[in-house]
C-alpha positions in Angstrom: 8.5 -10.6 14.5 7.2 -8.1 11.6 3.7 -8.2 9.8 3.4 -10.4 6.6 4.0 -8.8 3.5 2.6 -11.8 1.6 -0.4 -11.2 4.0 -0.6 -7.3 3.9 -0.7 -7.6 0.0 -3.3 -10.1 -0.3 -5.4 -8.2 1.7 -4.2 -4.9 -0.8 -5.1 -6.4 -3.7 -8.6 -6.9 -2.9 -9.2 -3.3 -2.2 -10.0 -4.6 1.3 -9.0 -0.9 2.6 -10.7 -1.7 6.1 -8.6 -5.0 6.2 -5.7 -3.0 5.4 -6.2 -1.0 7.8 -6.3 -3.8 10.6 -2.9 -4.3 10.1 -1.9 -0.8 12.0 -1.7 -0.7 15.7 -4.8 1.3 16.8 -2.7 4.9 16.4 -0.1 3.4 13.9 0.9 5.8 11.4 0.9 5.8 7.2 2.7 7.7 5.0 2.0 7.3 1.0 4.8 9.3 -1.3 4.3 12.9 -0.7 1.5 12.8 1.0 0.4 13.6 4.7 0.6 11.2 6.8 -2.4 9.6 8.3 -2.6 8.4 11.8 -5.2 5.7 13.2 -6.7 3.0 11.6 -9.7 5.0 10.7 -7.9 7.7 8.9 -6.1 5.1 6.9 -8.9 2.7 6.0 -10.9 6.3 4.9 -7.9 7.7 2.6 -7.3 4.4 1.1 -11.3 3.7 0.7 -11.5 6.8 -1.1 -8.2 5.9 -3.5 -9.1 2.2 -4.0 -12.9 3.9 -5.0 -11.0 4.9 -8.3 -9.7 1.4 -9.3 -10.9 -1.5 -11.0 -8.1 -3.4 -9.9 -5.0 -4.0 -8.0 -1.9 -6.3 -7.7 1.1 -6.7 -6.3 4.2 -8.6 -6.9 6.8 -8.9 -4.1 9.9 -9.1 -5.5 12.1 -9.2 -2.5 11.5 -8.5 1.7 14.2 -8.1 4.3 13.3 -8.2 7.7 15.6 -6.9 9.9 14.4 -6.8 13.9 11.0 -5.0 13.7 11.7 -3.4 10.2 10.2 -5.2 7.3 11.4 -3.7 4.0 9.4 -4.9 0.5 10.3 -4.4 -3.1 7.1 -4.9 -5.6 5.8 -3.7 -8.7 2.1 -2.7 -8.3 0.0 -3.0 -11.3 -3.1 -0.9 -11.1 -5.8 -1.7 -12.9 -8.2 2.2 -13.9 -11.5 1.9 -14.1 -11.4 2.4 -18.1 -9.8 -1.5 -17.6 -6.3 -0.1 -18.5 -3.8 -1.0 -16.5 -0.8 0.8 -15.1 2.7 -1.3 -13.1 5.0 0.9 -10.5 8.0 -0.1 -9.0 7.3 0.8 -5.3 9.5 -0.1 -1.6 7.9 0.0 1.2 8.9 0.1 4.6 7.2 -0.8 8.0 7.9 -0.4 11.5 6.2 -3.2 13.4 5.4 -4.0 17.1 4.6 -7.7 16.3 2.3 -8.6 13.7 1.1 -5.3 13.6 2.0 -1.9 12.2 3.0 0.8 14.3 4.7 3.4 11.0 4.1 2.5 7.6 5.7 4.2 4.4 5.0 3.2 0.7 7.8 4.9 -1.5 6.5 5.7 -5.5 5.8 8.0 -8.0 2.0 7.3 -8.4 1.6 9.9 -11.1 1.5 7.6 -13.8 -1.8 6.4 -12.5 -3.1 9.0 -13.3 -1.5 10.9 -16.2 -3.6 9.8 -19.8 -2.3 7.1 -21.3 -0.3 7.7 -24.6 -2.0 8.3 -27.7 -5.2 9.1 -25.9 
């Protein structure tokens, strides 16, 4: 059994970072690109309060999941939404490690610079 990634992305796209974070095991693990990775659900529900804080929006379209055993693999394209109301989409995989419905290691594969880089002609 792996966790939902129908589920995990509903939850996502409401910037519901303390709901995301109840889908880790109580010491489950998260790594986002290149950056360090956070361990426990608190550390992960306070790094991704703190990056949801700079959206307006957020949503997610799965475009394929394999599940293999406890691996749960998703391909999406994530469009963000800035606060300025322009929006940004980024293919992303992701891959998590579950012990049942919950997450025990969770990595998110993207370049999220273009979130942030000013859009053209600006």
């Amino acid at each position: 059994m792996t966790v939902s990634m129908k589920e995990l992305y509903a939850v996502v796209d409401t910037l519901d970072a303390r709901g995301f974070a109840g889908f880790f095991e109580p010491d489950g693990r998260m790594r986002f690109g290149n950056a360090p990775t956070l361990t426990g659900r608190e550390e992960i529900a306070s790094s991704i309060e703190q990056f949801f804080a700079g959206l307006q929006g957020l949503r997610h379209e799965i475009l394929d999941v394999w599940e293999e055993d406890d691996v749960v693999i998703g391909e999406v394209e994530a469009t963000y939404t800035r606060t300025d109301g322009s929006e940004v989409i980024l293919p992303a995989v992701t891959i998590g490690r579950c012990n049942g419905d919950l997450l025990r290691d969770y990595r998110i594969y993207m370049d999220i610079n273009p979130l942030f880089a000013p859009e053209p002609g600006v």
